[in-house]
Backbone as ProteinMPNN parsed JSONL, in Angstrom:
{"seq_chain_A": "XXXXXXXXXXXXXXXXXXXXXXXXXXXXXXXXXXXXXXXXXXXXXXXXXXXXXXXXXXXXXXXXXXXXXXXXXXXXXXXXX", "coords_chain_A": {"N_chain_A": [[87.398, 107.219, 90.318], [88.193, 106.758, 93.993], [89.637, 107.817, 96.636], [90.814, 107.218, 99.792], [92.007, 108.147, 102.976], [93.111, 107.239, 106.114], [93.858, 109.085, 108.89], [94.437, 108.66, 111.356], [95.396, 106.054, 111.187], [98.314, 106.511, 109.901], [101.368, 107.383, 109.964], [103.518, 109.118, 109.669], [105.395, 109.315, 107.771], [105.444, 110.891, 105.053], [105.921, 110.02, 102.513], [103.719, 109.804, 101.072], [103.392, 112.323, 100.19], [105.254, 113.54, 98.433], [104.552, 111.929, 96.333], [101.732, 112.321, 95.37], [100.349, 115.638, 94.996], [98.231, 116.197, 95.821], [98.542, 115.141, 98.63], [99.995, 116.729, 102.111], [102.063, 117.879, 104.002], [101.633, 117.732, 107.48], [103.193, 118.698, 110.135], [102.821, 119.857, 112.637], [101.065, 117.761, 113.52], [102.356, 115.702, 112.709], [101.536, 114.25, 110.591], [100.492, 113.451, 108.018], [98.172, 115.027, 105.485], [95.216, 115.086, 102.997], [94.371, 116.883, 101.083], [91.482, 118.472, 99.828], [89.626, 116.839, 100.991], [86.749, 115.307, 101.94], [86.049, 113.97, 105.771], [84.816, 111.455, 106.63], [84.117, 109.119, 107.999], [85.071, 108.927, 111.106], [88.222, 110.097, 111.775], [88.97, 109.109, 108.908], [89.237, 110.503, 105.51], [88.264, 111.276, 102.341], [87.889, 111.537, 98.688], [87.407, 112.033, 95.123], [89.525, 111.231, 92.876], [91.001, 112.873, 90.455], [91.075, 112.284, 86.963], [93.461, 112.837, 85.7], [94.905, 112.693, 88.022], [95.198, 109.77, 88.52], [97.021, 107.917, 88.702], [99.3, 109.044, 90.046], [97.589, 109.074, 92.601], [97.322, 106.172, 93.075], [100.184, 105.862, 93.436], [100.737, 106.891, 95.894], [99.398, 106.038, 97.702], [100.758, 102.753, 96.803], [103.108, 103.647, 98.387], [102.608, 104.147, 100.932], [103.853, 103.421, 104.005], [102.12, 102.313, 106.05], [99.532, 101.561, 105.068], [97.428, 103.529, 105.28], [96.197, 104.652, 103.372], [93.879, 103.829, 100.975], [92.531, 102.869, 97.58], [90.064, 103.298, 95.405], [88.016, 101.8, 93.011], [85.788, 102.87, 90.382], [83.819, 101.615, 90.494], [83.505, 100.529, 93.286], [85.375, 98.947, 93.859], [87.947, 97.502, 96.077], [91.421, 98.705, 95.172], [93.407, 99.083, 96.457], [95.126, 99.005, 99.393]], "CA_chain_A": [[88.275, 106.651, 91.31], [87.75, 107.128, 94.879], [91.043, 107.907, 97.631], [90.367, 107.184, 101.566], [92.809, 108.297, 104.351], [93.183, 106.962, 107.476], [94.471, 109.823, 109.733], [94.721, 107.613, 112.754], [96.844, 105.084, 110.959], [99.451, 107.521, 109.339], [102.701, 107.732, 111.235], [103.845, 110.606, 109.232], [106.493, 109.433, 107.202], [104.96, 111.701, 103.991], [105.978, 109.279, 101.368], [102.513, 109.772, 100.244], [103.69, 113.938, 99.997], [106.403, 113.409, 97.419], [104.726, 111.055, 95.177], [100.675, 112.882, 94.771], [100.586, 116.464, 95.338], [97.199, 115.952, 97.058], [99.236, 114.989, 100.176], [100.55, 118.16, 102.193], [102.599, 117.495, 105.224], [101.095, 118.8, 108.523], [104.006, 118.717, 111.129], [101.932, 120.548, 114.388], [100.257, 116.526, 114.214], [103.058, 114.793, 112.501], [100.862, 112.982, 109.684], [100.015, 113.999, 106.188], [96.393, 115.71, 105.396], [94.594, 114.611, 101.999], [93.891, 118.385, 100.614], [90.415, 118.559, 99.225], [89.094, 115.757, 101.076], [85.534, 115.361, 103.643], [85.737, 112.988, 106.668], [83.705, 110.275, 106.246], [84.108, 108.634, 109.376], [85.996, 109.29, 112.443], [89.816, 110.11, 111.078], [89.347, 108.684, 107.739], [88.927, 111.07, 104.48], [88.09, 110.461, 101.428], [88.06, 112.141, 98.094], [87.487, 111.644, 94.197], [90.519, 111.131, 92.61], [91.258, 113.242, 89.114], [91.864, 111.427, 85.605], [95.106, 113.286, 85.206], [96.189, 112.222, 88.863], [95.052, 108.803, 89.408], [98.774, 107.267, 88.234], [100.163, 109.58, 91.208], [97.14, 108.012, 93.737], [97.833, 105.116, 93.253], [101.697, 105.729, 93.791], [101.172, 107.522, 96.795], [98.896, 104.741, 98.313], [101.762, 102.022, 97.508], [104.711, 103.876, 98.961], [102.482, 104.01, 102.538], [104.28, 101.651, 104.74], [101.574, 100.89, 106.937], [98.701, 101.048, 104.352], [96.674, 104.63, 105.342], [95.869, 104.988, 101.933], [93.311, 102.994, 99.765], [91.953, 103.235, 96.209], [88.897, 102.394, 95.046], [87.857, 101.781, 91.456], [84.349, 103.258, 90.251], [82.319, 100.807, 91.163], [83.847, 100.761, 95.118], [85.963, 97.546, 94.329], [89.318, 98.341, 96.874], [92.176, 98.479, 93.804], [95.25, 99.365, 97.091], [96.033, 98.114, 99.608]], "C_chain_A": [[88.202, 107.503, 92.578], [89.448, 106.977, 96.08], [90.624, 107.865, 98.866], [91.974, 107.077, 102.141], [93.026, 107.755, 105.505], [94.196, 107.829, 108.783], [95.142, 109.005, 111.192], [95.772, 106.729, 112.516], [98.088, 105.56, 110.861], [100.077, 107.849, 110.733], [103.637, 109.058, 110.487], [105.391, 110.399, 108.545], [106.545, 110.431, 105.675], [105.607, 111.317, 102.727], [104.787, 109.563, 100.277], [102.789, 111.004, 99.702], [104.396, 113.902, 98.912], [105.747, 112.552, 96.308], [103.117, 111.986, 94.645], [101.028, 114.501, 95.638], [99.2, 117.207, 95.947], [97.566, 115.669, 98.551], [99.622, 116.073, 100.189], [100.93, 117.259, 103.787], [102.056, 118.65, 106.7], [102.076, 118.373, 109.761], [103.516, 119.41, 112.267], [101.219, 118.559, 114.126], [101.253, 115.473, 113.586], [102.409, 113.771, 111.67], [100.657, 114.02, 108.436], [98.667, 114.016, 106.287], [96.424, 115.189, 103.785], [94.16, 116.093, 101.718], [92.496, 118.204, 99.964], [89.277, 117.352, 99.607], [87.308, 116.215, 102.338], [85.881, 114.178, 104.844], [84.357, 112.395, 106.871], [83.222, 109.308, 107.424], [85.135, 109.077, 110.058], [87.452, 108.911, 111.812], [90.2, 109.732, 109.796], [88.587, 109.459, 106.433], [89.361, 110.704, 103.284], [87.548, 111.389, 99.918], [88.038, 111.471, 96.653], [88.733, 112.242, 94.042], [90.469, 111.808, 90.784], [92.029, 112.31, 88.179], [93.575, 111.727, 85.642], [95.562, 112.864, 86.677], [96.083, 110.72, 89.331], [96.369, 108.051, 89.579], [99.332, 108.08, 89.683], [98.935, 108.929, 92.88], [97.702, 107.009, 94.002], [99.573, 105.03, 93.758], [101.577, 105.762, 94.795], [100.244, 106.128, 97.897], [99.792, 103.473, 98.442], [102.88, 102.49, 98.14], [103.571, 103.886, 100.288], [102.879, 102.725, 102.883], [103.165, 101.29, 105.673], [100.272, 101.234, 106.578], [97.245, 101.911, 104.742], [95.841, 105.099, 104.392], [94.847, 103.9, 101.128], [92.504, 103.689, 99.168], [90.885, 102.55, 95.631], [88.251, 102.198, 93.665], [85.947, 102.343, 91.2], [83.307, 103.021, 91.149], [82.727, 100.329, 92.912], [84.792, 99.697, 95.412], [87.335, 98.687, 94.644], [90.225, 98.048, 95.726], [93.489, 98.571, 95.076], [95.305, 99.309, 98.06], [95.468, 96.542, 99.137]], "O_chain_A": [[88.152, 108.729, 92.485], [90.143, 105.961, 96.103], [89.813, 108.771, 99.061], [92.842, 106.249, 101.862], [93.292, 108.84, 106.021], [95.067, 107.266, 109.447], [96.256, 108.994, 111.716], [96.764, 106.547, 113.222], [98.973, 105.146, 111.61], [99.727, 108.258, 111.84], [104.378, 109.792, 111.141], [106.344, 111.152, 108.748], [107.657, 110.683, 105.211], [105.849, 112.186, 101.89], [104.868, 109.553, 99.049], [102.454, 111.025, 98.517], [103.764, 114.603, 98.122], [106.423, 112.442, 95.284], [103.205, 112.401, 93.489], [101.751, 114.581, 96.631], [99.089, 118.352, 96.386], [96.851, 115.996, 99.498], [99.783, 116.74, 99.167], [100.315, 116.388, 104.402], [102.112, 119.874, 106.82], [101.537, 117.523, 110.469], [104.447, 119.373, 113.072], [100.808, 118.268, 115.25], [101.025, 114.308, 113.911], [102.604, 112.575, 111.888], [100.748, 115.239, 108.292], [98.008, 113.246, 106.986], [97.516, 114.897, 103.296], [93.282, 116.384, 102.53], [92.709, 117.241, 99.228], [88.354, 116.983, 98.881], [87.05, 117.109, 103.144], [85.935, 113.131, 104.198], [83.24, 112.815, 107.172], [82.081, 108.887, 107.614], [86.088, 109.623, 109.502], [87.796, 107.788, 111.443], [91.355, 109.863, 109.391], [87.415, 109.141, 106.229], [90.38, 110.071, 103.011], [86.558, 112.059, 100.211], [88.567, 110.36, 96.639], [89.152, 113.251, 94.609], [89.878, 111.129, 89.944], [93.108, 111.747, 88.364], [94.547, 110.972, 85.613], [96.768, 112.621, 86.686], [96.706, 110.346, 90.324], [96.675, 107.613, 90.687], [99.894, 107.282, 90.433], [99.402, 108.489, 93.931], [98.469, 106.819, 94.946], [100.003, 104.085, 94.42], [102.136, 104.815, 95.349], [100.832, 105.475, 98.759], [99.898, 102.927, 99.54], [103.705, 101.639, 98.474], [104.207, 103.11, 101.002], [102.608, 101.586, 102.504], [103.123, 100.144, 106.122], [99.528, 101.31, 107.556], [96.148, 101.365, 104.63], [94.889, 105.855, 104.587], [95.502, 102.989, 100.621], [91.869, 104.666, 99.566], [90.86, 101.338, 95.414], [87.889, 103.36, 93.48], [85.069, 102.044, 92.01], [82.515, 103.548, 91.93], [81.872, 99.715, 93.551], [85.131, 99.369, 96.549], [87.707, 99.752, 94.152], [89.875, 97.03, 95.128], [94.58, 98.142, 94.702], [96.229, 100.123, 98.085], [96.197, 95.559, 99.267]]}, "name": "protein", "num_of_chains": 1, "seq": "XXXXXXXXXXXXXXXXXXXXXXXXXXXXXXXXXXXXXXXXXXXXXXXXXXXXXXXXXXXXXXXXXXXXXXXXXXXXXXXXX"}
């Protein structure tokens, strides 16, 4: 399982912070960082997702309200938003 960011989108409410503990709140830019991630394209990082945390990905992907977050299943099908 595969996690993508969208830095650009993220308004920094850190919903995503409280639910995976892969989110870390960065207040100097007012958005949440993806810890362990590469940028993949311009503002959006992206990161395998651990067995033991995919249940907290996925959480932290539906609590974004405006949908910064998607999950991707093995084979690249989008599983969130």
């Amino acid at each position: 399982m595969k996690v993508e960011f969208d830095e650009e989108v993220c308004i920094g409410m850190y919903q995503c912070v409280a639910e995976w503990d892969a989110f870390e709140k960065d207040t100097s830019k007012g958005k949440a960082v993806l810890e362990g991630s590469e940028e993949v394209e311009d503002g959006v990082f992206a990161r395998e997702v651990p067995e033991s945390a995919e249940l907290d990905a996925k959480f932290a992907a539906r609590t974004c309200p405006v949908d910064a977050i998607r999950i991707y299943d093995d084979d690249g099908e989008q599983l969130i938003p």
